[in-house]
N, C-alpha and C positions, 0 to 999 in steps of 0.2 A: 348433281347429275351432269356433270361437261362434260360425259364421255359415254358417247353409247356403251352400256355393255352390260351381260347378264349372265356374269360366269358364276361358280363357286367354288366351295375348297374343295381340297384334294380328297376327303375321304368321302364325303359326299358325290363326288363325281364318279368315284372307285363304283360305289355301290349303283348308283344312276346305269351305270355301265353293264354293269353285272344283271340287273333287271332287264334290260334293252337286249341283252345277247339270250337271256333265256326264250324271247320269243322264237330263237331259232326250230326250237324245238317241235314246231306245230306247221313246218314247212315256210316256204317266202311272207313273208309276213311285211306289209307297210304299215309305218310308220310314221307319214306325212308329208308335205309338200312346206316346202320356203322358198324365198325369192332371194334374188341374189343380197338385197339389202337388208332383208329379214337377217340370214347367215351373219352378215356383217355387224349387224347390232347386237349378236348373242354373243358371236363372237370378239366381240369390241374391234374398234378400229385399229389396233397395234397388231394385232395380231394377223400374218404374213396366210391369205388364204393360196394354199398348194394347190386345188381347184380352177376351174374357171370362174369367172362371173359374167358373163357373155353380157347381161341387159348394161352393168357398171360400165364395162368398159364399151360400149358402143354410147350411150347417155354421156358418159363422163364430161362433155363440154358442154351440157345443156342443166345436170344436179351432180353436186359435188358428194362423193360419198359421204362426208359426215351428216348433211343434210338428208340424203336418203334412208341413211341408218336412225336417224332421229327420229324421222317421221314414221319408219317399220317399229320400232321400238314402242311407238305409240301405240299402235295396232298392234302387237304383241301382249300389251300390258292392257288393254281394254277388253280383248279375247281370255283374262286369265292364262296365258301361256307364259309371260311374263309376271313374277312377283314380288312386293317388298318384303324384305328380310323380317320382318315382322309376321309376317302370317306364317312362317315357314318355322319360326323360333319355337320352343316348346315356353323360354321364361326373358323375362330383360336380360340376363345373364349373354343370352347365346347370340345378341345383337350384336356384339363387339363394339367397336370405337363406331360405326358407320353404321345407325340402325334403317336412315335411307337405301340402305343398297339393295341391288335390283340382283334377283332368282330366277333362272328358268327352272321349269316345272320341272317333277323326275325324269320322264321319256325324254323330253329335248335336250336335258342336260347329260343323260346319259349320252345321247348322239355326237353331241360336242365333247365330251371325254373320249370315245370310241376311237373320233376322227382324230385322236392326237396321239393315239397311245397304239397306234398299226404297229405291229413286227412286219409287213410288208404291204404294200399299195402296187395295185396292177390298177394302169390307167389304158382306155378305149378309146382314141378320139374317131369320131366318125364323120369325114368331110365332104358334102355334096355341094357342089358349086361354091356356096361362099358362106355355105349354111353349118355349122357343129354340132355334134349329137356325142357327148361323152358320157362314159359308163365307168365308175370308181368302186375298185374292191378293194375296204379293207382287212386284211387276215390278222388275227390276234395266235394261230396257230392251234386254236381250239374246236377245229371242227366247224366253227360259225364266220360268219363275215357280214360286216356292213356294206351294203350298196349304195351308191351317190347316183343317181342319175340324172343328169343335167342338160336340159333341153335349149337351144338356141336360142332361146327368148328368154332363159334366167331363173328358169323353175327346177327347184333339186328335190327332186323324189328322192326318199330315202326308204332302203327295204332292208330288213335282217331275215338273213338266209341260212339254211346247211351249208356247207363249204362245197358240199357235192353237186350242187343245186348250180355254183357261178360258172364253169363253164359253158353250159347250155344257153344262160343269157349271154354269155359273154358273144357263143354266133349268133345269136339273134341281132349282134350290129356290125359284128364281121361279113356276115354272108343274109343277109336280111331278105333279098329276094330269090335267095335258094338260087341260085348261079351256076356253083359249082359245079364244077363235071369231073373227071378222072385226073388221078397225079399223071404229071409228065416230068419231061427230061431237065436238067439242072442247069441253067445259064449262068455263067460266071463274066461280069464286063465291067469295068473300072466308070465309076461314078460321071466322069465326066463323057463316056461312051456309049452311053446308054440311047442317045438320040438316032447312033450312028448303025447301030444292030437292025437290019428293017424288021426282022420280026418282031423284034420284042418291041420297038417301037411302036408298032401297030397295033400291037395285042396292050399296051399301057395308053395309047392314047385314046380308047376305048372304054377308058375306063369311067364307070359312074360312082361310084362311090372309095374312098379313100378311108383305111381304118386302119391309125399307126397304136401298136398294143407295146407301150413301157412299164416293165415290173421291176419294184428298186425295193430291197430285202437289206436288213441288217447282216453285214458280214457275209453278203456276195454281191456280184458283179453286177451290175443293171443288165435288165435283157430287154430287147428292141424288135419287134418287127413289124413288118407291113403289109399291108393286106387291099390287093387293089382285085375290086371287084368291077367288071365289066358286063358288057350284054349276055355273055355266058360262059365265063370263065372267071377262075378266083383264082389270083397269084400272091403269094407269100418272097418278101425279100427279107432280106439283113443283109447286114454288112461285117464283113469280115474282120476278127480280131486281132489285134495289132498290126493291122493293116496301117498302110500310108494315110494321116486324117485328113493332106490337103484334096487325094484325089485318091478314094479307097474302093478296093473291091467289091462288089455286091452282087450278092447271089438271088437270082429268082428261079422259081420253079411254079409249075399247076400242080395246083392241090386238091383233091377231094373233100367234099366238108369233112367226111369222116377222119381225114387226115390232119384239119387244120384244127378239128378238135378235138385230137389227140395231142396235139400242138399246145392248144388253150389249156388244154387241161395239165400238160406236165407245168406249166409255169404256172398256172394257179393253184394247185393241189401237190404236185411233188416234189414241187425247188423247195416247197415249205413244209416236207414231211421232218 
């Protein structure tokens, strides 16, 4: 065991996966809680998390991840979440060359197959002061989606939902204190200009909360926007396509909730129809 790690094979994972998404069927459904170094020891350490880990990389000069993932892995496998290939085997036959190797259970294995196998991932971040609150949807195009939700201190709630179901969370960290008031008129001002606009100025330096929403799909184009919530107003930017990238246009405008979750909703539900 020199290497944290608690994956398994592919067709095993297939079906793990398969089980984990039928919960969608009974509405949002959770499915557990891990720490950032929990994730990393299931995941093994080679393996590149697309995630945050907020607690790793704030700690990282005080435990080194493969140490952190050591010590979760223990606690993994003393909780039964973690198990030897042996118990998992139906005969000696199905041990392979390595009958030490380490299993997660079906539901967490499933989770870990899910999170690798997206046809598209729409990421949340959500930034107060110096604090992060992200929210990860992955779409398999089936109707179902797995949720990540990842708390500033390192904790990833993980939930299987209807596909219809992820907008509605997704303003719950867009617009969290219900802000929002009426759409307004379209500003268009070049990135380095933005300080120089008073109004807009005014209305972005007011801002309390910060929530950039990136969705990247097989075979189209990443999509990008921003969402600055204020003492009572909600504005939505992007920046314009093929635009100049040293000093590129960008567009804001107020939005209505109803507006920016019609927004949420065509990039999580129709780019992927």
């Amino acid at each position: 065991m020199s290497q944290p790690t608690a994956t398994a094979a592919p067709d095993r994972g297939s079906a793990c996966a398969l089980f984990v998404l039928e919960g969608a069927e009974d509405g949002p459904t959770a499915l557990g809680v891990f720490t950032d170094e929990e994730l990393t020891a299931l995941d093994g350490l080679s393996t590149e998390q697309l995630v945050p880990l907020p607690w790793l990389s704030e700690n990282q000069d005080l435990v080194s991840a493969e140490i952190a993932a050591g010590v979760s892995l223990r606690s993994l496998i003393a909780r039964r979440l973690v198990l030897p290939a042996e118990l998992l085997a139906d005969d000696w036959d199905d041990l392979g060359e390595d009958p030490r190797r380490l299993y997660a259970v079906d539901p967490i294995q499933g989770i870990l197959t899910l999170r690798r196998s997206a046809s598209a991932v729409t990421t949340l971040q959500r930034i107060v002061d110096v604090q992060s609150h992200t929210l990860v949807h992955y779409d398999f195009g089936e109707g179902r989606m797995l949720e990540e939700e990842i708390t500033h201190d390192g904790f990833h709630h993980f939930t299987i939902l209807p596909a219809q179901a992820a907008p509605d969370r997704a303003m719950m960290v867009i617009d969290q204190d219900e802000v929002a008031g009426d759409d307004g008129e379209r500003r268009r001002v070049r990135m380095s200009e933005v300080d120089q606009d008073p109004a807009l100025s005014a209305v972005l330096s007011d801002t309390r909360a910060l929530t950039v929403l990136s969705s990247v799909r097989r075979d189209v184009e990443p999509v990008q926007y921003s969402f600055y919530a204020t003492s009572d107003h909600l504005l939505v930017s992007l920046t314009e396509e093929d635009d100049g990238a040293e000093d590129p246009h960008l567009q804001f405008v107020e939005v209505a909730r109803a507006t920016a979750a019609d927004l949420v909703r065509e990039v999580l539900l129709e780019a992927g129809a």
